[in-house]
N, C-alpha and C positions, 0 to 999 in steps of 0.2 A: 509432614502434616499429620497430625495423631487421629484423623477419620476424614473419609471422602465425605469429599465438598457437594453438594446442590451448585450449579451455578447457572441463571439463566443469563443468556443474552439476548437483550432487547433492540430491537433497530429498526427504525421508521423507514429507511432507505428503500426504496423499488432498484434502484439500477446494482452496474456491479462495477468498482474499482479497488484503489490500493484499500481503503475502509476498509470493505467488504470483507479483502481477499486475508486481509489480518484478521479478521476477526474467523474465521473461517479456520484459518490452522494456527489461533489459538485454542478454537473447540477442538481440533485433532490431537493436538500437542498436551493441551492437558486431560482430554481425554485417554491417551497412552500413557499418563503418567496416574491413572486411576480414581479421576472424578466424573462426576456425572454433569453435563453440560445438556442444556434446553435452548430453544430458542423460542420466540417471539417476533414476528413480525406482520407485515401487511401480507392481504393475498397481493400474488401477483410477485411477489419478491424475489429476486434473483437468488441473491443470501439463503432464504427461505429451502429454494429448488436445491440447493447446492448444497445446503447442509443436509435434506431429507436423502439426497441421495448419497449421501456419507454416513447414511445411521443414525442423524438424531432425530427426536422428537420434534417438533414443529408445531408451534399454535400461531394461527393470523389469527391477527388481530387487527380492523381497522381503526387506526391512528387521524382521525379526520383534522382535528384541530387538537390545541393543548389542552382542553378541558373536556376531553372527549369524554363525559361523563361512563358510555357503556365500556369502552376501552381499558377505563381507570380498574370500572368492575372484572372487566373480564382479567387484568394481569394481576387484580388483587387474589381473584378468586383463585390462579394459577399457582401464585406463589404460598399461596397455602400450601392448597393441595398436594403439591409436590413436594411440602419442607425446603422452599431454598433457603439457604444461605447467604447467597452473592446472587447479585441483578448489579449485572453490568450493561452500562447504556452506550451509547455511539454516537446518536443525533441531539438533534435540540428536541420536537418533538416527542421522542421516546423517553427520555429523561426527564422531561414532566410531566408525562403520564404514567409512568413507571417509579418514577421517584415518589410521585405521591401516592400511590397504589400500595409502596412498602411502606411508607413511613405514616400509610393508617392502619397496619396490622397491629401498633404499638409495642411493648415491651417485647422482645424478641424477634423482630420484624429484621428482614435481610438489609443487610448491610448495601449502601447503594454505591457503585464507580463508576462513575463517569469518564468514556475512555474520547480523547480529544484528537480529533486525525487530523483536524487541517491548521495552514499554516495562514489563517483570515482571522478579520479582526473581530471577538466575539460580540453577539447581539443581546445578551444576555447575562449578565453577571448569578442571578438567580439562578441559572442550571450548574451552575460551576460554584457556587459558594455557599447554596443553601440545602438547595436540594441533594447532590450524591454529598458521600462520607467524606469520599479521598475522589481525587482526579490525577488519571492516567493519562502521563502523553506520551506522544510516538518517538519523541524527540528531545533534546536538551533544550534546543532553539524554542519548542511549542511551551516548554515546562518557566522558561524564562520570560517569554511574553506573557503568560498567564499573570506570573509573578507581579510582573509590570504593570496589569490591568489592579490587583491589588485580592485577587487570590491569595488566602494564606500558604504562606511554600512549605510551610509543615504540613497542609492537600495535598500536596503535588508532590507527584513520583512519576521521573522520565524510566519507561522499559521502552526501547528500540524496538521498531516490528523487527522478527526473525521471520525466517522461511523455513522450509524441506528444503534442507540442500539435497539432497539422495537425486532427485530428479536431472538436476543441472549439473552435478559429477559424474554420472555416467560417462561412462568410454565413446558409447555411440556416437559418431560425427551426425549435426543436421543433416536432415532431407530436403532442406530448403529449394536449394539448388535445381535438385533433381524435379520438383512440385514445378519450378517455373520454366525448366527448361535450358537453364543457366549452363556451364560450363562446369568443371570444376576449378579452371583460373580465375573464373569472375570474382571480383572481390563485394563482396554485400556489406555495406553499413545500414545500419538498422533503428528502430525506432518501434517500442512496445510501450504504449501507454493510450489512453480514449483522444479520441481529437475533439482538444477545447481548443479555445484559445493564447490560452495560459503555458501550455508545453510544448509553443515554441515550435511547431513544425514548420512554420513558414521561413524562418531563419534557417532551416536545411535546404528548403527546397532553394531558398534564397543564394545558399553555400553555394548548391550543386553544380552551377554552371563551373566555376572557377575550379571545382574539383575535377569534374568533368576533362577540361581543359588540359590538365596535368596526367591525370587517368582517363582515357577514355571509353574503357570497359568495366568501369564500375558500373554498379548498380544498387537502387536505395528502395528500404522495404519500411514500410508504416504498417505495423497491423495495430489495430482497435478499430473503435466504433464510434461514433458520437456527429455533435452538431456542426463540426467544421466536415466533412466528408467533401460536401461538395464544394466547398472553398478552396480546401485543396485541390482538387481534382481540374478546378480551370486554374490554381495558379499556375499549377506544372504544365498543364495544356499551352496558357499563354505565353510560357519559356521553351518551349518543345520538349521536354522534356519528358515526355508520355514513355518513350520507349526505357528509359532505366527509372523510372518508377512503377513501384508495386504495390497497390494500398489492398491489403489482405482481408482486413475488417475483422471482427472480432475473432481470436482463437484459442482454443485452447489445449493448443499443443506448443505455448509458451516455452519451455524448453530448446525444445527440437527447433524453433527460430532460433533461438539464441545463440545457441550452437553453431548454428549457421553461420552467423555474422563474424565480420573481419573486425567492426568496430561499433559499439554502440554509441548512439550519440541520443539527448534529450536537453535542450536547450530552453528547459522550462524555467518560464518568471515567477513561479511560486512552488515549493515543496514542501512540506513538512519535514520530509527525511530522504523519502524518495524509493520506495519499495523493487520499482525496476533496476534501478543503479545495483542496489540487493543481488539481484536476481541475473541480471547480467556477469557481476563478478559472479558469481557463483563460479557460472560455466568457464570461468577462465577469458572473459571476452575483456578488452580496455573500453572507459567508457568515456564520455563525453560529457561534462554536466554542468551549471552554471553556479558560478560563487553566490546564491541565497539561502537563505533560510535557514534549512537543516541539513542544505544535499553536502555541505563540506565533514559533515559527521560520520558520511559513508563513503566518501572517494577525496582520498588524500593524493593531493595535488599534485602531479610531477611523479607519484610511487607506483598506486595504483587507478591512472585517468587524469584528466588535465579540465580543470574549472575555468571556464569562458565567462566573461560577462552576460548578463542578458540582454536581448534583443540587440545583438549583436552578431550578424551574419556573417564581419568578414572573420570575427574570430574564431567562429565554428569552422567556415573553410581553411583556414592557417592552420586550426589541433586538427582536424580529418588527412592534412597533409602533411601535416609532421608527422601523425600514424604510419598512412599509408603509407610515405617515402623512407621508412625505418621500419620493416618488419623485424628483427631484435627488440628494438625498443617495445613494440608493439607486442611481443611475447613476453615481455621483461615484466610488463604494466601487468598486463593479463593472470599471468601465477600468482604476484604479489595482490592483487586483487582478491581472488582465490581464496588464497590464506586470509588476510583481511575481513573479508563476508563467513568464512568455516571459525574463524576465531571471535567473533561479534555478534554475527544475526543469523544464529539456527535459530528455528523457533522452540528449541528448546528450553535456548537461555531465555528467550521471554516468556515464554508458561513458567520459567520458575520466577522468572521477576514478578510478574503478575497474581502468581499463587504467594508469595510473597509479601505481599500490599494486602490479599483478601486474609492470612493469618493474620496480620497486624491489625487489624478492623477486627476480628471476629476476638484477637484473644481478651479484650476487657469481658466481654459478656462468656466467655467460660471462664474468666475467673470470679465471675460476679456469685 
């Protein structure tokens, strides 16, 4: 790149997930790599707290509706001020208030990317075909649907979230174990993503009895946060199962879980890509995931993890006990996994995809 970039990121989002957490060490990622990254969002934002406390700049902005007339002002007035470049968006709301904010600065005005994380059907053709330049997706799977919906695919460019693998290669064995009181033979399968409804934790708890049955000192960990909590918590009550379940609720010592675990499983009806599956391999763990969407683009079937149907609980209990019942196999998945996620999704290679996409936008107007 022949001079650092300006690049804000705008995100209407409050809470915190796979979005979030991509867009987050994207700013690291290409911030190490010598541009200057902002952000943009509501008070109150998760994103927001997480980036401030990682050294960048931060302006809220309330985001009330799409025509948030003061909002429009306040990120036009930003993108001045600061010379950006690239305004990259995330939501629906922020992409209309922020798309239109650049594109009344006129001649010279930042280029707009629209970066797309989920794998739902869009409400909006307008954010995605008129407003950003070019649109970023997480995935091959999201870059094809767009296609479909009748997005131009000369817009569209799939970069894969990458991660910090450095975190999840470390030597250090989880403390999981030791935090619950566990054994060091207990075997943990595991589960790191927010409790909706959509990933699928009820088909685990659903598994558990029959795994149970076979191992009967297993034990299963759910950490996140969200609107199933207490759903959960009588399902496995009403199966007795209170004693090898362990819902941790949000952490951020993601890692050091993962590590932990004997096996991960996520038995989600909808993903994009799938950032935990990521993340897991990383650590060398096998994972568990179901044939949608985009999760087949990070866990090759049979190599590194075994693809279930959805909303299918006996087949999550069948892979959890072909694991179990094979620790070989169970190491074998694990390394090849490893490699897999160190050879695909550092977030390296996606700050360069993504810096990537913002020179091919910016290089008409330095040639002009």
């Amino acid at each position: 790149m022949s001079v650092p970039l300006t690049i804000l990121h705008c995100e209407s989002s409050l809470g915190w997930g796979g979005q979030e957490n991509r867009t987050l060490n994207e700013l690291l990622a290409v911030r190490e790599i010598g541009h200057r990254c902002l952000v943009a969002c509501q008070p109150g934002a998760k994103l927001g707290a997480r980036a401030r406390e990682a050294g960048f700049a931060v302006t809220e902005v309330r985001m009330r509706h799409v025509l948030d007339l003061p909002g429009i002002a306040t990120l036009r007035g930003l993108m001045r001020r600061e010379k950006v470049h690239i305004v990259n968006t995330h939501s629906g709301r922020d992409t209309q208030l922020a798309g239109l904010a650049a594109r009344s600065l006129g001649r010279g005005r930042p280029r707009v990317v629209r970066t797309r994380h989920l794998a739902l059907p869009i409400s909006s053709r307008f954010t995605y075909s008129i407003l950003p330049d070019h649109v970023v997706t997480v995935s091959h799977f999201v870059a094809d649907y767009l296609a479909s919906e009748g997005i131009p695919r000369r817009r569209i460019t799939a970069v894969q979230t990458g991660i910090d693998l450095a975190p999840y290669q470390l030597a250090e064995p989880g403390t999981l174990r030791e935090e619950l009181g566990l054994g060091p033979a207990v075997q943990l399968i595991g589960t790191v993503a927010i409790l909706r409804k959509k990933k699928g934790h009820v088909e685990v708890i659903e598994a558990a009895g029959r795994v149970l049955e076979r191992f009967p000192d297993v034990h299963f960990i759910f950490a996140g946060n969200g609107p199933q909590m207490e759903n959960l918590r009588r399902r496995i009550a009403e199966r007795g199962l209170d004693s090898h379940f362990h819902l941790l609720g949000l952490r951020r010592d993601v890692p050091n879980i993962l590590k932990s675990l004997d096996v991960f499983v996520l038995p989600t009806y909808q993903e994009a890509l799938g950032t935990a599956f990521i993340e897991a391999g990383a650590t060398g763990c096998p994972v568990i995931g179901t044939a949608v969407d985009g999760v087949p683009e990070v866990i090759v079937d049979g190599e590194t993890g075994i693809l279930v149907p959805p909303r299918d609980s006996a087949a999550v209990a069948q892979a959890l006990l072909a694991l179990l019942e094979n620790p070989g196999r169970r190491r074998a998945m694990g390394q090849a996994g490893a490699l897999h996620v160190a050879g695909r999704f550092s977030r390296q290679a996606m700050a360069m995809g993504m810096l990537a996409v913002y020179e091919r936008l910016l290089q008409p107007m330095r040639d002009a």
